[in-house]
Every structure is written in structure tokens, then in C-alpha cells.
Backbone as CSV, one residue per row, in Angstrom:
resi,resn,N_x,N_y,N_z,CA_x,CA_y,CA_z,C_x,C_y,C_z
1,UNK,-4.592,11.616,-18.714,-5.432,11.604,-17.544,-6.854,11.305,-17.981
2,UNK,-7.587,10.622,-17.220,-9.168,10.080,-17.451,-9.672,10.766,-16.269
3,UNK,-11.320,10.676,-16.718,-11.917,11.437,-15.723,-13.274,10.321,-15.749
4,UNK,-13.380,9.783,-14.641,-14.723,9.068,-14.712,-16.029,9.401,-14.857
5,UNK,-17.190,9.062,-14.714,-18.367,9.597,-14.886,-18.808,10.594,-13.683
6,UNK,-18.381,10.023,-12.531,-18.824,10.801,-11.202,-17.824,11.714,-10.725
7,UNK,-16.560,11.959,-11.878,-15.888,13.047,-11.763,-14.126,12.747,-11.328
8,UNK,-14.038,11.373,-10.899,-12.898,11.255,-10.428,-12.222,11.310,-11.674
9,UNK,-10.663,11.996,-10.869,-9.444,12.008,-11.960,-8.658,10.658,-11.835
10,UNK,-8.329,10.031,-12.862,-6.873,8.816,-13.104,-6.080,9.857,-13.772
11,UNK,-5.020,8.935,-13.364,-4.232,9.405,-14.130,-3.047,8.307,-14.191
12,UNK,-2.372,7.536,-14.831,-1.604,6.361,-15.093,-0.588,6.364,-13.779
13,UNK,-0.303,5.875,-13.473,0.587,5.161,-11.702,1.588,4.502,-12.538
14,UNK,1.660,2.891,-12.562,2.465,1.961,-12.659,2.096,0.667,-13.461
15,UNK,2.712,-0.521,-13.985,2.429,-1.682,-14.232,3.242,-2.175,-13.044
16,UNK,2.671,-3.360,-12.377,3.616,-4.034,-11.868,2.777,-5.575,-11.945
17,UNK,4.086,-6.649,-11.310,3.712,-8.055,-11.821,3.929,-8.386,-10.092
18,UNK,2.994,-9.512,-9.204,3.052,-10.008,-8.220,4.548,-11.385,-8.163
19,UNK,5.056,-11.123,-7.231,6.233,-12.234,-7.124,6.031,-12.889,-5.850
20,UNK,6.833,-14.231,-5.742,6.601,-14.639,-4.402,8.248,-14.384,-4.053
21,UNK,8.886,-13.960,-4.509,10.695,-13.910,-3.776,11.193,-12.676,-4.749
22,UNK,11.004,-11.608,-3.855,11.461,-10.047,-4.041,12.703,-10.035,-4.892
23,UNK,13.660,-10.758,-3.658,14.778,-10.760,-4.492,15.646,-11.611,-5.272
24,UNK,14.744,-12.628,-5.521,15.006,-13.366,-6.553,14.561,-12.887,-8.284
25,UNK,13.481,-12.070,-8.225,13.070,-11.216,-8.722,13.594,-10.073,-9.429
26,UNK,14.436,-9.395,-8.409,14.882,-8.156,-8.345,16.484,-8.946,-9.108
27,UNK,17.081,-9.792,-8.988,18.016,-10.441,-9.859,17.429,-10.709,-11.579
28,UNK,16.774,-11.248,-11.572,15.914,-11.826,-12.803,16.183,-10.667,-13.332
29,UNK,15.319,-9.278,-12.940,14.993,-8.248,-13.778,16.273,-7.489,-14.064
30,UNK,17.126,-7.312,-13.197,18.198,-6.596,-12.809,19.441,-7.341,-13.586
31,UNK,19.751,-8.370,-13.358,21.025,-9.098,-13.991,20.424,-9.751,-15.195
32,UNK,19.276,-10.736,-15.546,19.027,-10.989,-16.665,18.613,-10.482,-18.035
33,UNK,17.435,-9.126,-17.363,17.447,-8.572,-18.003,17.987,-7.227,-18.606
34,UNK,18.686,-6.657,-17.514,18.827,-5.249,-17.171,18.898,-4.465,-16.949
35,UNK,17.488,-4.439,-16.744,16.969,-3.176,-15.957,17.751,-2.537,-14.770
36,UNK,17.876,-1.213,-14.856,18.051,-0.881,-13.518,16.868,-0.964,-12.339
37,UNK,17.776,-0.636,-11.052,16.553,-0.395,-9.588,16.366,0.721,-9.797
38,UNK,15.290,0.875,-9.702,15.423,3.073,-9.156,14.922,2.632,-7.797
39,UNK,14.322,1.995,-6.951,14.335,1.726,-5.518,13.237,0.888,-5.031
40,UNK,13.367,0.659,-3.866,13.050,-0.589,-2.984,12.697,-0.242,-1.418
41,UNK,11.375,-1.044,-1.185,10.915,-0.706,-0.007,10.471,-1.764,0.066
42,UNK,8.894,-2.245,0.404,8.234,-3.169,0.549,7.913,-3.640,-1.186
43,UNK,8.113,-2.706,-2.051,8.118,-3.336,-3.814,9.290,-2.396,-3.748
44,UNK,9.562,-3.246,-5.403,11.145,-2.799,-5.980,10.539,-2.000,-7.047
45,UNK,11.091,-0.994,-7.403,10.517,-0.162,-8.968,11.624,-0.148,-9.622
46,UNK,11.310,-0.456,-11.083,11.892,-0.237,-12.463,11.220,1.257,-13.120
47,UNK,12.304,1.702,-13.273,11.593,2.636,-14.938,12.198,2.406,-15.944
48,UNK,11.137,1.877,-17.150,11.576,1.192,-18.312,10.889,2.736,-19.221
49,UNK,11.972,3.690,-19.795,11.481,4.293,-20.498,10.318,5.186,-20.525
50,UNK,10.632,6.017,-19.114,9.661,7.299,-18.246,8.206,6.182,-17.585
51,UNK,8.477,4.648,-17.601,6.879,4.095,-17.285,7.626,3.324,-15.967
52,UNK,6.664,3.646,-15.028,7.339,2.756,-14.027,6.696,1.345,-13.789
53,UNK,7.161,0.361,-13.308,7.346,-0.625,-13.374,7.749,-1.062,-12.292
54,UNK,6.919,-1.986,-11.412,6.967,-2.562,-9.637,6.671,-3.410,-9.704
55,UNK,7.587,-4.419,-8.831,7.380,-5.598,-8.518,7.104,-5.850,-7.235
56,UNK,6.153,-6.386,-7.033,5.121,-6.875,-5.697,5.301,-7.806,-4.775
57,UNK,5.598,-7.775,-4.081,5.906,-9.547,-3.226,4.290,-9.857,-2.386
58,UNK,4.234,-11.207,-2.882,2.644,-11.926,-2.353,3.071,-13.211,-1.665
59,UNK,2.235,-13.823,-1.169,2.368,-14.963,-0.445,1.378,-16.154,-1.188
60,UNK,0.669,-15.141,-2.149,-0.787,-15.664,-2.328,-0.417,-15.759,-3.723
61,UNK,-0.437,-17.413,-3.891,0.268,-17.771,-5.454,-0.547,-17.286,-6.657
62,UNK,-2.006,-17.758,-6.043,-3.509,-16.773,-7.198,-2.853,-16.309,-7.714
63,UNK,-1.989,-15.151,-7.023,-1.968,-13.600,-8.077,-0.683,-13.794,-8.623
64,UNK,0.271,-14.545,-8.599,0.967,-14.628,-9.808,1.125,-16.243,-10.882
65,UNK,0.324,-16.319,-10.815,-0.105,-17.797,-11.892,0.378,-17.308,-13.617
66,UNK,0.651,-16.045,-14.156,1.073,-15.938,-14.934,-0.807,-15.743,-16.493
67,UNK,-1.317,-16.246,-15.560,-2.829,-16.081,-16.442,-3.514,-14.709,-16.917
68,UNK,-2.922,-14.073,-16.280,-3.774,-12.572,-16.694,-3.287,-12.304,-18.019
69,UNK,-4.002,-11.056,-18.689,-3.919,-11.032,-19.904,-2.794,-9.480,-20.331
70,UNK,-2.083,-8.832,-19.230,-1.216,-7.763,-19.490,-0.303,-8.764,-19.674
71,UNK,1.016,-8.059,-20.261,1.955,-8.225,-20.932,3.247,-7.558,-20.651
72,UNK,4.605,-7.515,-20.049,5.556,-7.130,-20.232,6.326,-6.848,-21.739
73,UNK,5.828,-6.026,-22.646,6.685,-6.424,-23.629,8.015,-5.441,-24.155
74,UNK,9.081,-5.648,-24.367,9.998,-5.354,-24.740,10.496,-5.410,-26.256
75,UNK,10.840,-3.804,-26.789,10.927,-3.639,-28.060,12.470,-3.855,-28.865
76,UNK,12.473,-4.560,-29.478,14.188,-4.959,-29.933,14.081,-4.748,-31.006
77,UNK,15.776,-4.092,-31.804,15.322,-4.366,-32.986,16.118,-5.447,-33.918
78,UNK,16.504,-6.644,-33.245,16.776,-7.870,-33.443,16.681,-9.056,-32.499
79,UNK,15.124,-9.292,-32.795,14.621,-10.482,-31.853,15.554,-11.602,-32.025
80,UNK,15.950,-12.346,-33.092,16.999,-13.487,-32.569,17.807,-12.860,-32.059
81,UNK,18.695,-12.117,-32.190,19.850,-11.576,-31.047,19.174,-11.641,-29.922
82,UNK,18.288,-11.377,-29.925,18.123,-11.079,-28.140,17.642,-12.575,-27.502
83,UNK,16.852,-13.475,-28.504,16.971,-14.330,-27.942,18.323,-15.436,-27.854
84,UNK,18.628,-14.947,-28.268,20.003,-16.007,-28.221,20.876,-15.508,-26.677
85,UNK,20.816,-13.950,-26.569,21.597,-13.628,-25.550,19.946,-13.901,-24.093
86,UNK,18.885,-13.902,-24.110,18.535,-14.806,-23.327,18.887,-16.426,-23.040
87,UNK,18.703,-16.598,-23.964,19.064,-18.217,-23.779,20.362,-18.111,-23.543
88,UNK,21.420,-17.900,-23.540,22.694,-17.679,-22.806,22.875,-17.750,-21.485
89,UNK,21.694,-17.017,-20.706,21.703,-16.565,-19.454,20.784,-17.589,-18.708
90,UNK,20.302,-18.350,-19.673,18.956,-19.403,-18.978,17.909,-19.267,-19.085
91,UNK,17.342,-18.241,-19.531,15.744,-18.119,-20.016,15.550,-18.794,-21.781
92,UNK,14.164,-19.273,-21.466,13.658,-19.979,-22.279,12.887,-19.439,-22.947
93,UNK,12.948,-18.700,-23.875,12.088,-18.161,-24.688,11.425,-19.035,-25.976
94,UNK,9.919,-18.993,-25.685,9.530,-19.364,-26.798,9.867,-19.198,-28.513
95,UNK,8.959,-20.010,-29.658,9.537,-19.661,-30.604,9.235,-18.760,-31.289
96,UNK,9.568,-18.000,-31.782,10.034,-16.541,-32.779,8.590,-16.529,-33.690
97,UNK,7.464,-15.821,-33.968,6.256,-16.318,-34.273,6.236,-14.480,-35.423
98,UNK,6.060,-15.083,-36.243,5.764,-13.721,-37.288,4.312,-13.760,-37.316
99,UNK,3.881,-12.126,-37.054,2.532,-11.750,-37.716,2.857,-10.837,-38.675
100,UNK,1.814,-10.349,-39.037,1.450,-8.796,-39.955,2.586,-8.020,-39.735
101,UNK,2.538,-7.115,-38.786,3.386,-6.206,-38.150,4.882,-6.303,-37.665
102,UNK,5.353,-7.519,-37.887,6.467,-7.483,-36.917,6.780,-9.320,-36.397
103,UNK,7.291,-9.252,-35.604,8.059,-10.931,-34.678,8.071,-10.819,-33.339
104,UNK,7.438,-11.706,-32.648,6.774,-12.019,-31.443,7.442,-12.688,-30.968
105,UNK,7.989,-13.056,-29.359,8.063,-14.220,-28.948,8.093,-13.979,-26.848
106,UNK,7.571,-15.149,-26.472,7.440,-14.987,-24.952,8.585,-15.617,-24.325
107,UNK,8.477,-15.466,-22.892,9.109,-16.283,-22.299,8.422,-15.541,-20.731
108,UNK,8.838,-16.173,-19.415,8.637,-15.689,-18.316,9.539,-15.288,-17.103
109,UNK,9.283,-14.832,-16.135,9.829,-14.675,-15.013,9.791,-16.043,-14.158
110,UNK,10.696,-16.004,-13.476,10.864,-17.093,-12.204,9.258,-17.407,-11.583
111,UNK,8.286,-16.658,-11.699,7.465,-16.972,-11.044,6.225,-16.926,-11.774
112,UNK,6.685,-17.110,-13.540,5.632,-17.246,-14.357,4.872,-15.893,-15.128
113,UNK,5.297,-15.344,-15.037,4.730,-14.013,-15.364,4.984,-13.744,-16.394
114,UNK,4.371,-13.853,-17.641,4.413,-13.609,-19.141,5.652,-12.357,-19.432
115,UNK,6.620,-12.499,-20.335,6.827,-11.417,-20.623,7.051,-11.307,-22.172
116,UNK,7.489,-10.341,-22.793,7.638,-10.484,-24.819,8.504,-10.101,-25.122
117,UNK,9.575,-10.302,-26.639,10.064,-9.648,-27.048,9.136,-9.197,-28.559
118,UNK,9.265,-8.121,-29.002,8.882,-7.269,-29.837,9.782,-6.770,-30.855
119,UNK,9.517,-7.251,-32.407,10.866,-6.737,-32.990,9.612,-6.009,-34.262
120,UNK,9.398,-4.593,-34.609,8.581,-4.481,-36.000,8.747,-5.098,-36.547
121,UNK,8.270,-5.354,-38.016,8.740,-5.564,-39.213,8.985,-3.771,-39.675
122,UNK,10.052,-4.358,-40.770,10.656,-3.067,-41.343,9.455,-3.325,-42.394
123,UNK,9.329,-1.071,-42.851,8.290,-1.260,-44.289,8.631,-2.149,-45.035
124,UNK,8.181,-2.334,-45.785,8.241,-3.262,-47.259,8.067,-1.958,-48.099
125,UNK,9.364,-1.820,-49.391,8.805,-1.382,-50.228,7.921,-1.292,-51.227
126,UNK,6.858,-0.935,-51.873,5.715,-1.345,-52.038,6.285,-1.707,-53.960
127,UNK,5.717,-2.526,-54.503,6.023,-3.231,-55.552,6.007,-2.289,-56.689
128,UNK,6.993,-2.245,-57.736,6.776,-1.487,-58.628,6.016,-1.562,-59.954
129,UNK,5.399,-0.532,-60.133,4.789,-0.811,-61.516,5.178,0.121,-62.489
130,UNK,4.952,-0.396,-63.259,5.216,0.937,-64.236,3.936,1.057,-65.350
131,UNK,3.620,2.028,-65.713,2.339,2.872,-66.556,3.161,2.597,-68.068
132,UNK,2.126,2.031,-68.749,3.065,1.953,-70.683,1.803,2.854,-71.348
């Protein structure tokens, strides 16, 4: 929980991504990726791991152009597997990109909306030396 300067409390709500077709959407997330519904009104909610997660229906393309700088990302712990069983299903995931930490790669929703897969890197054992 945060507390602003003039006293107000936050406290974390939701991520959610703007769509223009609910339930085209609500397939994507649901059959392509997984996820369960936990429910549906005027937005659909996901809970991915106690965080909830809503999807928005807009009319107003602005807000889902896919440009903003949050991130859907999803933690695997075998990014080619998972991309292979995306690409199975029709998503296009970008290519497999190693940093420092771990293996990266994007792909999007039907309506552009960035999302990631996330795989660590395992430690490295650290090199041996030996003292003479």
C-alpha cells in the first residue's frame, strides 16, 4: 500500500490491457493461452497468480495501439517449449533474445498488445580455482 503526499491511500487494484472485441479476446487469453475466467461483466478478469488481470473493451483504437510501455509477461521455465506450443496455435512470437539474466521473447494479442515470455537463466557455477 502507498500513501501519497496529501494522505491518500493506494493500494494495487489490477493490470488490465484495452481490446476492441471482448470476446475475441476472452478466447485468445482463455484457449490460447490459458488462463482461466474468474468473471465477466462489462470487462472480463483473469487472476494470473493472486494478481488480477482485466480486459477492457474500447471503441477508441488510441488506447490499444500496443505502444505503451507495461508488459504482460509470463514466466516459463522453457521458453522454446513454449514457443513452439504458441506457434502451434497461431501466435507469432518473436525471436528468443538472451540477456544477462535469462531469455526474452514477445509476441501480441489480437489487438496488439505486447505480451512476453520469460525464462531465467539458471546460476552458472562460478569457475574453479584452486590455491597452490
Amino acid at each position: 500500500m502507498g500513501v501519497l503526499n496529501g494522505g491518500v491511500l493506494m493500494n494495487f487494484d489490477c493490470i488490465y490491457y484495452y481490446v476492441s472485441d471482448l470476446d475475441r479476446a476472452i478466447r485468445f487469453f482463455s484457449d490460447t493461452l490459458g488462463l482461466s475466467l474468474s468473471s465477466r461483466n462489462h470487462v472480463a478478469r483473469f487472476m494470473i497468480d493472486g494478481v488480477l488481470f482485466e480486459l477492457v473493451p474500447t471503441t477508441d483504437a488510441s488506447r490499444y495501439s500496443g505502444q505503451g510501455n507495461a508488459r504482460l509477461c509470463f514466466g516459463v521455465k522453457d521458453i522454446r517449449a513454449a514457443v513452439d506450443e504458441l506457434d502451434s496455435k497461431g501466435v507469432q512470437v518473436g525471436v528468443v533474445h538472451e540477456v544477462e539474466n535469462g531469455f526474452l521473447a514477445t509476441f501480441t494479442d489480437p489487438d496488439g498488445n505486447e505480451l512476453a515470455l520469460w525464462q531465467e537463466a539458471k546460476p552458472r557455477m562460478p569457475a574453479r580455482t584452486s590455491s597452490v
